[in-house]
C-alpha positions as CSV (number, residue, x, y, z in Angstrom):
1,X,-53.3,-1.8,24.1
2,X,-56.4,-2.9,21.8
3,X,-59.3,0.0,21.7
4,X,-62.8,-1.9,23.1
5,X,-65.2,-3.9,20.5
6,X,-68.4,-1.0,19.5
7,X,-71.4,-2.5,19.9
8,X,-75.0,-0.7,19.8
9,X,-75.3,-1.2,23.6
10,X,-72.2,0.9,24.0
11,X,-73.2,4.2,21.9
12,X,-73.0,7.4,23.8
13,X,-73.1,10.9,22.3
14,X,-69.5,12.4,22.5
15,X,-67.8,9.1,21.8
16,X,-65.2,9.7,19.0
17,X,-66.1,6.7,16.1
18,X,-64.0,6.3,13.0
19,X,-65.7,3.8,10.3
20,X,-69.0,6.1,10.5
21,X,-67.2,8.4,7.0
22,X,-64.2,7.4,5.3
23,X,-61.3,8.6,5.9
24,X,-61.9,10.8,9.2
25,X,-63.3,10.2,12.5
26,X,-66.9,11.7,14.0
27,X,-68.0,12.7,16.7
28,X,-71.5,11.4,18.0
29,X,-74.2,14.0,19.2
30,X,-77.4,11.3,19.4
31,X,-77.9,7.7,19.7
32,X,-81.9,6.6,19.0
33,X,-82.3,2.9,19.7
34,X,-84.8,1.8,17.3
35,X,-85.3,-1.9,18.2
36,X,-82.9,-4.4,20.2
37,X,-80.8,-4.9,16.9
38,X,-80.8,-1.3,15.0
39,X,-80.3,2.6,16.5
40,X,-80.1,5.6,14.3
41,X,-76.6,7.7,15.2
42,X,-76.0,11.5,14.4
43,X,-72.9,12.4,14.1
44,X,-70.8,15.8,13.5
45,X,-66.8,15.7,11.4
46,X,-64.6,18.1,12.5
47,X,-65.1,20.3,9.9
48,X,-68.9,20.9,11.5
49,X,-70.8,19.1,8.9
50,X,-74.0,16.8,10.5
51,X,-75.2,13.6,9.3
52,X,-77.2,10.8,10.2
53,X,-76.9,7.2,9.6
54,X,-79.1,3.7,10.5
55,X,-76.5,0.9,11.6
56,X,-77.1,-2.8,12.7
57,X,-75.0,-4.6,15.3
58,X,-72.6,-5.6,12.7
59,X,-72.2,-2.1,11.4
60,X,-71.2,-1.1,14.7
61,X,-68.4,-4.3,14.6
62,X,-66.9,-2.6,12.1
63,X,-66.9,0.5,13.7
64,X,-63.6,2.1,16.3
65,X,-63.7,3.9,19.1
66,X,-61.0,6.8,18.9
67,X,-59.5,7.1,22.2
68,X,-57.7,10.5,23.3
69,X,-54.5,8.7,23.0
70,X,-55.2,7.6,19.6
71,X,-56.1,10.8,18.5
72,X,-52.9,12.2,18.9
73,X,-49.7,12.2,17.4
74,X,-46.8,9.2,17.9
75,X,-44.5,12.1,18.2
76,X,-41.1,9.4,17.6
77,X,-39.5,11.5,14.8
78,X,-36.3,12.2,15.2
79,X,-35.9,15.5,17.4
80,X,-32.9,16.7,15.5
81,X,-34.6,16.7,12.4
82,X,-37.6,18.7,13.8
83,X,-35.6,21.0,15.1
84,X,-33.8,21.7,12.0
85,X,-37.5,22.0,10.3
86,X,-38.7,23.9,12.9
87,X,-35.6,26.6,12.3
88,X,-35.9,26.6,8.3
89,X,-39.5,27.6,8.7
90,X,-38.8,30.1,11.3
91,X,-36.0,31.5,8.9
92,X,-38.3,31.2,5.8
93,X,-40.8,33.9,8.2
94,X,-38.2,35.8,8.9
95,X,-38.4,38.6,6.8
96,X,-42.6,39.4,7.6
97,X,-41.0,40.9,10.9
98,X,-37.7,41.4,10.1
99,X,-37.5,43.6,7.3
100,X,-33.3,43.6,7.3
101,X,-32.8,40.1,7.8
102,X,-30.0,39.6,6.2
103,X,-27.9,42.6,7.8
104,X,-28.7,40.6,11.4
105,X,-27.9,37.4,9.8
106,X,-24.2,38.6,8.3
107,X,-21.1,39.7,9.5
108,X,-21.0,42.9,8.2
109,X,-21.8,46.6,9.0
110,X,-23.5,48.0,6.1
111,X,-23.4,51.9,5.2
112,X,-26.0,54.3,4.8
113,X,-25.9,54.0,0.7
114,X,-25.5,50.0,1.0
115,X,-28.5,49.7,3.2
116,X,-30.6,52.3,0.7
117,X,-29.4,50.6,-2.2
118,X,-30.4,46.6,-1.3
119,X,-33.5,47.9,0.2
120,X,-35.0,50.5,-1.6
121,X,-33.4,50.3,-4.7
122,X,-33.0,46.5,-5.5
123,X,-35.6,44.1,-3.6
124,X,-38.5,46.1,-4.4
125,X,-38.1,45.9,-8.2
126,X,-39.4,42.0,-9.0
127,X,-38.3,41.5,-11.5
128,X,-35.0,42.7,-10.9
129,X,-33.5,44.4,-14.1
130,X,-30.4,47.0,-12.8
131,X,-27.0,48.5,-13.0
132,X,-25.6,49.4,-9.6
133,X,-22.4,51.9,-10.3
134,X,-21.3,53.7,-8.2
135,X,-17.8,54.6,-6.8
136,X,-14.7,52.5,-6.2
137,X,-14.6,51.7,-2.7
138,X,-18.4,51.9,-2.4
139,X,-18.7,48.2,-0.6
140,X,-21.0,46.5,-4.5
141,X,-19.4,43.4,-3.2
142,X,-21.5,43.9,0.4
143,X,-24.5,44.9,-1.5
144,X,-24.6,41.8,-4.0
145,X,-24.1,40.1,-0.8
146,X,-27.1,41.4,1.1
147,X,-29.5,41.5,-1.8
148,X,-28.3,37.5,-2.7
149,X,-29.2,36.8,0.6
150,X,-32.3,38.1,1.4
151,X,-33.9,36.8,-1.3
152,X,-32.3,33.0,0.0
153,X,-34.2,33.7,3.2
154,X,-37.1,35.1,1.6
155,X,-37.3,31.2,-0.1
156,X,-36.7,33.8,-3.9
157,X,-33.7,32.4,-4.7
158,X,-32.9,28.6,-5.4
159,X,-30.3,29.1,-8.3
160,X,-27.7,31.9,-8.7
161,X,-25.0,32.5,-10.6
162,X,-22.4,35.3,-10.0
163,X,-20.4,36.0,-13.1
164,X,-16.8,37.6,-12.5
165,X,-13.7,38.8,-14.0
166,X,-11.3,35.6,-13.5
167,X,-8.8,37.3,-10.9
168,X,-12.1,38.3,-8.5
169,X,-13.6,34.8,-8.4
170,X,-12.1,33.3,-4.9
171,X,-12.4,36.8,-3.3
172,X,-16.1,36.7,-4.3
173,X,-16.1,33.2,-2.7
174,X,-14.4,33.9,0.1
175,X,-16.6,37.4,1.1
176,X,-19.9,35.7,0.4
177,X,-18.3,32.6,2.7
178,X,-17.0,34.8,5.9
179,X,-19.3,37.5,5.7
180,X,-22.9,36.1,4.8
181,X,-22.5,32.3,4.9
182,X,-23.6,31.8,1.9
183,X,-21.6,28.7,-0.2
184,X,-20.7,29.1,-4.0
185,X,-18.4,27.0,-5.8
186,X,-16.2,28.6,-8.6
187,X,-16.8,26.6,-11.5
188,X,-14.3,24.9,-13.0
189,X,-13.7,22.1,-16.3
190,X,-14.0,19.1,-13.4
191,X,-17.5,20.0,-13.0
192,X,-17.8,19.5,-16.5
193,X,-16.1,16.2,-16.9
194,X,-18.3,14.9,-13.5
195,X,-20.8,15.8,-15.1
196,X,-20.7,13.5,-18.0
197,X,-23.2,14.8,-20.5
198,X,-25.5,16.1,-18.2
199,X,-26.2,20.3,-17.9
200,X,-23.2,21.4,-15.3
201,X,-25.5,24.4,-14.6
202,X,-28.0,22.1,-13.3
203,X,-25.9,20.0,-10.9
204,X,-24.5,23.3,-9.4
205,X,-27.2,25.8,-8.3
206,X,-24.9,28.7,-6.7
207,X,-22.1,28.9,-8.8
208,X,-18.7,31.7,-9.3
209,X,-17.8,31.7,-12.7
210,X,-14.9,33.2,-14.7
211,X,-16.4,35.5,-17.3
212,X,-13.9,34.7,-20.3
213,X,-14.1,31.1,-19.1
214,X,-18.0,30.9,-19.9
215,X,-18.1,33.3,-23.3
216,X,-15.4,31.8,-24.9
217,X,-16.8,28.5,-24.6
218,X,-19.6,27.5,-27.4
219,X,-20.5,24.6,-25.4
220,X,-20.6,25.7,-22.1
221,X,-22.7,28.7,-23.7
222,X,-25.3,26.1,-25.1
223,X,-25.9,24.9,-21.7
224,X,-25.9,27.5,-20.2
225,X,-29.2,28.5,-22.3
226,X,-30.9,25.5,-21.8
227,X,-31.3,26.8,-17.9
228,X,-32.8,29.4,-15.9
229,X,-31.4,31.4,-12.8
230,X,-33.0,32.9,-10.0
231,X,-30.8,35.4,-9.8
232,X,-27.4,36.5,-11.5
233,X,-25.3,39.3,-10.5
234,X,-22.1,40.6,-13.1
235,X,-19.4,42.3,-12.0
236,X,-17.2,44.4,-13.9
237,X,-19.9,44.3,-16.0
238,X,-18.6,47.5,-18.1
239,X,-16.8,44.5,-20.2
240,X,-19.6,42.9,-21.3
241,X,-19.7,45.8,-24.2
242,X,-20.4,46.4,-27.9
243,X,-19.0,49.0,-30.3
244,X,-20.9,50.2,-33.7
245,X,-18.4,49.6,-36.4
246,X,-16.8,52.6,-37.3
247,X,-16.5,51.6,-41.2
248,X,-19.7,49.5,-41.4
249,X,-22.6,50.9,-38.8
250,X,-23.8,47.5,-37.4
251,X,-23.5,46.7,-34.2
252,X,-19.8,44.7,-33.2
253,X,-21.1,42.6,-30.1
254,X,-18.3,41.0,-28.4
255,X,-18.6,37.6,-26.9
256,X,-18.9,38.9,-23.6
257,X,-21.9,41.1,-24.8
258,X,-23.6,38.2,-25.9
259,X,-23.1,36.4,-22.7
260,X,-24.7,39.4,-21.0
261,X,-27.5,38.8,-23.4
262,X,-28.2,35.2,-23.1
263,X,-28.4,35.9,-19.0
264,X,-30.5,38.9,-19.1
265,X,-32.9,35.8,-21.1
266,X,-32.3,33.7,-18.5
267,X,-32.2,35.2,-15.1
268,X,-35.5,36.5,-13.4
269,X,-33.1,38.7,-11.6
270,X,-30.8,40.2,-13.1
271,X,-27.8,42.7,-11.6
272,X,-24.9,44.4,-13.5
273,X,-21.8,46.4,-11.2
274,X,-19.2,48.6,-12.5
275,X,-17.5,51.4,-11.7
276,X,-17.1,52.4,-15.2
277,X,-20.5,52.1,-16.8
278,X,-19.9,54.8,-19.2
279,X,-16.3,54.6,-21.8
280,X,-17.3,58.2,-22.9
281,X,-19.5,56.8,-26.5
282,X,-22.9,57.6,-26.0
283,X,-24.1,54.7,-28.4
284,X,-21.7,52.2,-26.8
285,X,-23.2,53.1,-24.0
286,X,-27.0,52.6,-25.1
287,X,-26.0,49.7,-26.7
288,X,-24.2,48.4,-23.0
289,X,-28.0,49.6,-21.0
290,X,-29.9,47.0,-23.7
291,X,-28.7,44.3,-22.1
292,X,-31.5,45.7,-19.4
293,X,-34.1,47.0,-21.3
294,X,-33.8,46.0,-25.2
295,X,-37.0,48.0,-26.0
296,X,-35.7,51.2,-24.1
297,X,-32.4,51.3,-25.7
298,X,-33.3,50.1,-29.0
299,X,-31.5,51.7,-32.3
300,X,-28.3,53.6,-32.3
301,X,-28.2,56.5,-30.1
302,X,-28.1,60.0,-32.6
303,X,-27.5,63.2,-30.2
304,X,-30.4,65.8,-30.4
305,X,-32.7,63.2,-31.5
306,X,-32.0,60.5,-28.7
307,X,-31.9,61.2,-24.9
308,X,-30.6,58.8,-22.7
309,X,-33.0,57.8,-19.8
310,X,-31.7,55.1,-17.1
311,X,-34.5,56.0,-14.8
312,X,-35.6,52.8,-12.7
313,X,-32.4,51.1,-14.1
314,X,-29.2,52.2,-12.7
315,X,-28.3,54.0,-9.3
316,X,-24.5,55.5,-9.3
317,X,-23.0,57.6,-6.3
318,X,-19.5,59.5,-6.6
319,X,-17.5,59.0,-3.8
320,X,-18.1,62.6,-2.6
321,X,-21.8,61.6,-1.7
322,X,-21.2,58.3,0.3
323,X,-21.7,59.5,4.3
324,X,-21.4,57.6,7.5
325,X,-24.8,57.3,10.2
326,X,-23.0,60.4,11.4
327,X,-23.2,62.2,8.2
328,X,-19.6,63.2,8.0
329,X,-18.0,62.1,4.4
330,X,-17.0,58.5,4.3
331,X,-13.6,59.3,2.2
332,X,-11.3,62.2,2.4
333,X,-12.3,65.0,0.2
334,X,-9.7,65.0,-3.0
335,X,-7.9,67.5,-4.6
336,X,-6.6,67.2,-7.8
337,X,-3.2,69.4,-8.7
338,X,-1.8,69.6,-12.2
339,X,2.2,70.0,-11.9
340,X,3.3,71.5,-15.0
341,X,7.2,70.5,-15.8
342,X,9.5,72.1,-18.5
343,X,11.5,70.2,-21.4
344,X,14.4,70.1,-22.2
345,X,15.5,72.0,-25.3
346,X,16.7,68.3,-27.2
347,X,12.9,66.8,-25.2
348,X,11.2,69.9,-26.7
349,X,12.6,69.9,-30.5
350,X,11.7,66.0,-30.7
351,X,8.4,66.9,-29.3
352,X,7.6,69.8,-31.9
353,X,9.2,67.3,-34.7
354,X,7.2,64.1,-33.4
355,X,3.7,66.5,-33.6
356,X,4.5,67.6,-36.5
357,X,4.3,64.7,-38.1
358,X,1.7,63.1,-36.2
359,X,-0.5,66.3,-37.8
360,X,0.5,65.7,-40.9
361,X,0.2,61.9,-41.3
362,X,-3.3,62.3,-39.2
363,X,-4.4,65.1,-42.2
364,X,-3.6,62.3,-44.6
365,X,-5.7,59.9,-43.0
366,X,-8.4,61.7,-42.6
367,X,-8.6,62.7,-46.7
368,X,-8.4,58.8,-46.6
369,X,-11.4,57.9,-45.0
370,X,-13.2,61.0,-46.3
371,X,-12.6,59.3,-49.9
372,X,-14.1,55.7,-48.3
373,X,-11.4,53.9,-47.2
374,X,-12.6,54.1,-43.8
375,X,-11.1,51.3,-42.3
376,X,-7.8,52.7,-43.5
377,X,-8.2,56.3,-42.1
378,X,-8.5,54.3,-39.1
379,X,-6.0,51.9,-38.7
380,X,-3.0,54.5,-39.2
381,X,-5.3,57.6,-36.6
382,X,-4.9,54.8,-34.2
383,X,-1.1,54.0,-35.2
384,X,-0.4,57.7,-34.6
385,X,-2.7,57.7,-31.2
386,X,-0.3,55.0,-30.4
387,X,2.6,57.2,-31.4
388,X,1.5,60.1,-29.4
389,X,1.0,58.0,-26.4
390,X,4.7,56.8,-26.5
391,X,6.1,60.2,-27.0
392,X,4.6,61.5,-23.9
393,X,5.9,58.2,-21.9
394,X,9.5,58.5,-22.2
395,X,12.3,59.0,-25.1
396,X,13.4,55.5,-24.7
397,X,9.4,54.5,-26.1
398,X,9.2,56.7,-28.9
399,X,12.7,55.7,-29.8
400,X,11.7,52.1,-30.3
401,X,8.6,52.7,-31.9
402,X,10.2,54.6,-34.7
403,X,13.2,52.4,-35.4
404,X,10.3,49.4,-35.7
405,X,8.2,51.8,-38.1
406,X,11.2,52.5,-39.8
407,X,12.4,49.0,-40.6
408,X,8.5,47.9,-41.5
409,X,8.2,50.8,-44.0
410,X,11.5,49.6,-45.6
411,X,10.6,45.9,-46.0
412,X,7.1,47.8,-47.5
413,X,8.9,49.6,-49.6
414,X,10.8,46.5,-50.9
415,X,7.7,44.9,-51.7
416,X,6.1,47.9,-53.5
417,X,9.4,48.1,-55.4
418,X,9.3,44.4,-56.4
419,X,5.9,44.4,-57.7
420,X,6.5,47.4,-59.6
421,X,9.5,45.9,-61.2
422,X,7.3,42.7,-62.3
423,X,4.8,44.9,-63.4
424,X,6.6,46.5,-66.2
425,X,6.4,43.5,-68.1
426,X,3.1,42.5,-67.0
427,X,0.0,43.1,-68.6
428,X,-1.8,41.1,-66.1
429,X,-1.6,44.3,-63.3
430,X,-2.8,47.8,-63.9
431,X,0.2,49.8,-64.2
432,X,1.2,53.2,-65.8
433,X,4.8,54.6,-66.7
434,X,5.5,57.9,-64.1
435,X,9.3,58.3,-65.5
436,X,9.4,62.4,-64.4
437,X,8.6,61.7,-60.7
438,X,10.3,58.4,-60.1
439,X,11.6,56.5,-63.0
440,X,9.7,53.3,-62.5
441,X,6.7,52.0,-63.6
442,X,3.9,53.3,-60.6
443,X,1.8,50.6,-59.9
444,X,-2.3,51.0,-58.9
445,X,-1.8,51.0,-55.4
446,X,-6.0,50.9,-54.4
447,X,-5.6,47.3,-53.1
448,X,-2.7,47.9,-50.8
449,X,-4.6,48.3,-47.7
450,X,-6.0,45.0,-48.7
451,X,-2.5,43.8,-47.5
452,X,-2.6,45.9,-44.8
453,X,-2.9,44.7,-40.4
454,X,-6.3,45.0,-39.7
455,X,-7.2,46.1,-35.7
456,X,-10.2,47.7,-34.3
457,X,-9.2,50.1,-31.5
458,X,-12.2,49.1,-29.2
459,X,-10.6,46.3,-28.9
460,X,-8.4,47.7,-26.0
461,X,-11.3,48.5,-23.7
462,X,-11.7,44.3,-23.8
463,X,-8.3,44.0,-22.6
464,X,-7.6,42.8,-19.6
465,X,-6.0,40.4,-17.0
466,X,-8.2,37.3,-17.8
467,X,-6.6,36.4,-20.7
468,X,-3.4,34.4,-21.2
469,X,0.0,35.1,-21.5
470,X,0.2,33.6,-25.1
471,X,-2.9,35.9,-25.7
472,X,-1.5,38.9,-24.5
473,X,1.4,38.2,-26.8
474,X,-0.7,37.9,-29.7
475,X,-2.7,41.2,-28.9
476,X,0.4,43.5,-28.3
477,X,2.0,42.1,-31.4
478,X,-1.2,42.9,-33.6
479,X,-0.8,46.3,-31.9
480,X,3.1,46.8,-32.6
481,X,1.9,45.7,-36.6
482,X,-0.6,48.1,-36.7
483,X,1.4,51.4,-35.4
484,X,4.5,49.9,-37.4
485,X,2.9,49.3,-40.6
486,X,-0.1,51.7,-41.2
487,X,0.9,54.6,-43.2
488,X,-1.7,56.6,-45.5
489,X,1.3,56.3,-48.1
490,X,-0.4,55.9,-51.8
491,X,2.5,55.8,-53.9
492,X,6.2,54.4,-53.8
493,X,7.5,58.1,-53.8
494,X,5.1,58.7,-50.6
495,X,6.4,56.1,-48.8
496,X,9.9,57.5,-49.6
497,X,9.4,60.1,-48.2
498,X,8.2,59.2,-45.0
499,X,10.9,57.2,-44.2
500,X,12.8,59.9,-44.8
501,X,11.7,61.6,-42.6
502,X,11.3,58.4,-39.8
503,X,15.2,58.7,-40.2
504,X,15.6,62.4,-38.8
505,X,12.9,61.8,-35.9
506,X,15.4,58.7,-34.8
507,X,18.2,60.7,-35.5
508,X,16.9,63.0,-32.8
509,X,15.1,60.7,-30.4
510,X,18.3,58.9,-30.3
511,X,20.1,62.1,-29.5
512,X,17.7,62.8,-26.4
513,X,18.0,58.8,-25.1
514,X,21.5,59.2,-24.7
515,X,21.8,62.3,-22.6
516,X,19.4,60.3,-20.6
517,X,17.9,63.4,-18.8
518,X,14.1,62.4,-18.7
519,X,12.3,65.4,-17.5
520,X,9.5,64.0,-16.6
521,X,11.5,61.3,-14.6
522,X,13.1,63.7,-12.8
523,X,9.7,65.7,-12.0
524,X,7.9,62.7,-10.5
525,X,11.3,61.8,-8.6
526,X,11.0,64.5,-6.6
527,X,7.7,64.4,-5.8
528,X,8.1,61.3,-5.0
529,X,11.0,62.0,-2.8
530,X,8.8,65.2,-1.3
531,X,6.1,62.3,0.3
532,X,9.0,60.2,1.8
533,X,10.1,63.3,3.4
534,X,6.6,64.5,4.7
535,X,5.6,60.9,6.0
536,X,9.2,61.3,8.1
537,X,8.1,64.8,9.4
538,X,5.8,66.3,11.9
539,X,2.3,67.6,11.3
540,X,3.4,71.0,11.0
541,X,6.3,70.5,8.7
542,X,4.3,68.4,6.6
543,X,2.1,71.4,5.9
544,X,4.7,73.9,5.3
545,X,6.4,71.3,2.7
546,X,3.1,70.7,1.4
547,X,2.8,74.6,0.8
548,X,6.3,74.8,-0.5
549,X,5.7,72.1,-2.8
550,X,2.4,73.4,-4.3
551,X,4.2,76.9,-4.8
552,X,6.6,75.1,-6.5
553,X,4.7,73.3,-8.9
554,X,2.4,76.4,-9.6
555,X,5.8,78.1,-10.7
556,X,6.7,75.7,-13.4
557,X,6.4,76.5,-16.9
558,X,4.9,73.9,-19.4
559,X,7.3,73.0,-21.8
560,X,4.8,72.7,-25.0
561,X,1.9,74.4,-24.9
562,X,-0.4,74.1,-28.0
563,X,-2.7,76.6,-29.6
564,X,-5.3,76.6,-32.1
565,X,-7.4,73.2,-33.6
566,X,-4.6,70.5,-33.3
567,X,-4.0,70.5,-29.6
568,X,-6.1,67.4,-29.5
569,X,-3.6,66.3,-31.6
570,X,-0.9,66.2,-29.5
571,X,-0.5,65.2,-25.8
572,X,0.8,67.9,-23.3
573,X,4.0,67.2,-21.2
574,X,2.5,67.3,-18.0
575,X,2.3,65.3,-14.9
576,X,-1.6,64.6,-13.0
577,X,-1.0,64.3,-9.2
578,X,-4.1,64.3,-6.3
579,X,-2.9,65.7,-3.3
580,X,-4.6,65.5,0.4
581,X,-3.4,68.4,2.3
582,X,-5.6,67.3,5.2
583,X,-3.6,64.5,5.8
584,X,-0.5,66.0,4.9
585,X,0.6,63.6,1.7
586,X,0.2,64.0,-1.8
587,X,0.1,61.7,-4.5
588,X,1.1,61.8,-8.1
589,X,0.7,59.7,-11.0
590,X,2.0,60.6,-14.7
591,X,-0.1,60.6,-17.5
């Protein structure tokens, strides 16, 4: 229905007129006729400005009368769509009165320490810059979970990216799924290709990806700088690491370091988890904390000079301090029990001859990086680490490794004996005649090292399931190289002689392989056999076999015990087992 012509004959104050200002309607508070054909009008907007205006009778033509209807809305939107609005900005103003949103809003029950940690330790700090590391079992997957979400309903977080060793990525999915409804997609090369040329990062605004998958790739890298994130959260972050160079003093950053670099640029929010945060290298360490604060941790750390201070930064809790509402401890206290096992006298003469000449060959190694060749001395310390490792594993490891070392060093020897032969009629090579120690022409043997595998132990902490089977290949074989072909040998009749000896040490590893009586083997049996026992048993005999069992152990006599400086050198014959007498079990694990 059409709203009646205005004429000047049908002014009243309180009539609603729009016409009188552009763009709004009035309300009239006075009409003064003037003559038949002109009245002066005042008039009041609704913001409570006055005014006053002269019209004619076709001014007031032009002029409409706003009715009540006509003032007010159509209201014909679609009520499913209002309702959705009218939800998001209820959600949006959530959090001004409920300060846990996210806790009511997810399917999860969150501890004591969880709770304190996503609420006092991580959504105050804006900008977020922090390591959480505490315990195994400690729930960082929940508190990711809660912090990622309050910050979505707080409207904080349009773009986030969780970053994740490769086997954790669909359990990530599938907790932030179930428990907070929240929807990631794991990143894969499809995006890419859908992509067609365009930044993947940007199609995708919460994304899961692989961690190897994005620092191994230069391109992905490229665009993955070329956007920002809201927030990103690392986990197993301990392996985004960096080493000083042993041999050179700069810093080695892996690629995975550098990834943790370019998102510490990139994120406004910016959360690292381990359990692990600290491999026992201070430096590495302080080098590991710059990916948070570059200007804090700046330099290489030097001890009595340095302190290191992760105030503000990093929040780690031992499982020993997590507690229920209740207050009662959230795990089982642990108890840690050495049991001490004896060798065999065949076991304990390979192990005296095997440390023996560990300590030797490690003596030799050292002179060698004390006289600069660094990167020597450490290739064979870590070949005889590797050595040491295998001799406390079992006799049929240290067996293997010796006949490999054995049958490198020969084909060495070969090669050291063939270059000295063409050197005695070559006046291109520096060599001297040494007829009273070995009857051949010695040759300058500076530059064999040059020859030498090259392998930089920190390479093992970067190890891990992510990587390929082909990969894995290649690694271990660059290890077996390394341990099979370093040798602080500097001379033809050096390297003689260690074979030499190489041949006894098999002679006698062989010996004990064959009476295959592994002492060790037979210690963890029974242990093992002990828990299969007690889990079979009542209460009460589980605690008197329990008892039995630790007066057992503490009865044992260690088979090698080591004095002086060089027991470093050598690892002790012992078994490491945690026991839980409350719950009358115990397990054991060999070292």
């Amino acid at each position: 229905m059409d709203a009646p012509a205005v004429t000047l004959a049908s002014l009243r104050a309180g009539q609603r007129l729009r016409g009188v200002l552009p763009g709004q309607p009035v309300t009239l508070v006075g009409v003064t006729p003037l003559d038949d054909a002109l009245v002066e009008i005042f008039f009041r907007d609704d913001s409570g400005r006055t005014g006053e205006r002269t019209i004619t009778e076709l001014d007031a033509g032009k002029l409409e009368l706003v009715t009540e209807l006509g003032n007010a809305p159509a209201f014909d939107g679609d009520p499913d769509e209002f309702r959705l609005a009218a939800e998001a900005l209820r959600i949006k103003y959530a959090a001004l009165y409920d300060p846990m949103a996210a806790v009511n809003s997810s399917d999860v029950d969150p501890l004591p320490h969880q709770i304190r940690a996503v609420y006092e330790e991580l959504l105050p700090r804006i900008p977020l810059r922090f390591l959480l590391a505490d315990d195994p079992g400690a729930g960082k997957t929940i508190m990711a979970g809660l912090y990622l979400k309050e910050l979505i309903l707080r409207a904080d977080c349009e773009r986030a990216l969780i970053v994740a060793p490769g086997g954790l990525v669909e359990q990530w999915r599938e907790e932030l799924s179930q428990k907070f409804d929240l929807s990631f997609e794991i990143f894969n090369r499809q995006m890419v290709d859908d992509a067609q040329g365009r930044n993947v990062f940007d199609e995708h605004p919460f994304l899961i990806a692989r961690m190897d998958q994005l620092s191994r790739s230069d391109d992905l890298i490229e665009q993955l700088s070329d956007v920002t994130w809201d927030a990103v959260v690392v986990d197993e972050a301990h392996r985004m690491s960096a080493h000083y160079s042993s041999w050179a003093g700069q810093v080695d950053e892996t690629k995975r370091f550098r990834l943790g670099r370019l998102l510490a640029e990139t994120a406004h929010n910016f959360l690292l988890m381990t359990a692990t945060p600290h491999a026992g290298k201070e430096e590495d360490f302080q080098l590991f904390m710059s990916l948070l604060d570059r200007d804090r941790f700046e330099g290489q750390f030097r001890a009595g000079v340095h302190r290191t201070d992760t105030r503000g930064l990093m929040r780690r809790m031992v499982k020993e301090e997590l507690l229920t509402f209740e207050g009662k401890p959230l795990f089982p206290e642990r108890r840690a029990y050495t049991v001490e096992y004896e060798l065999s006298d065949p076991e304990r003469e390979l192990y005296e001859l095997v440390t023996g000449y560990v300590r030797t060959e490690m003596g030799r190694a050292e002179r060698l990086a004390q006289a600069g060749d660094k990167k020597r001395g450490n290739n064979v310390g870590f070949a005889l680490t590797v050595l040491q490792r295998r001799l406390a594993s079992s006799p049929e490891a240290i067996l293997r490794s010796l006949e490999r070392r054995q049958v490198r060093l020969e084909t060495r020897l070969r090669e050291w004996q063939r270059a000295t032969d063409e050197a005695r009629y070559s006046t291109s090579m520096t060599a001297s005649i040494d007829e009273w120690s070995t009857g051949r022409v010695a040759l300058d043997f500076e530059d064999a090292s040059a020859s030498a595998p090259s392998f930089n132990p920190d390479e093992f902490d970067d190890l891990d399931e992510e990587i390929s089977e082909e990969e894995r290949a290649q690694f271990e074989a660059r290890v077996d190289q390394v341990v099979d072909l370093a040798t602080a040998a500097e001379s033809i009749g050096e390297l003689r002689a260690e074979i030499a000896i190489l041949e006894d040490l098999i002679r006698v590893a062989r010996r004990v392989r064959l009476l295959d009586d592994d002492k060790k083997w037979v210690e963890l049996r029974t242990i093992l056999d002990d828990q299969l026992r007690l889990h079979r048993s009542p209460r009460s005999g589980s605690q008197r076999g329990y008892r039995a069992r630790a007066r057992r152990s503490r009865n044992l006599i260690a088979g090698v015990v080591l004095r002086g400086d060089d027991t470093r050198q050598a690892p002790q014959p012992r078994l490491r087992g945690r026991a839980r007498p409350a719950r009358g079990r115990a397990a054991s694990r060999p070292t």
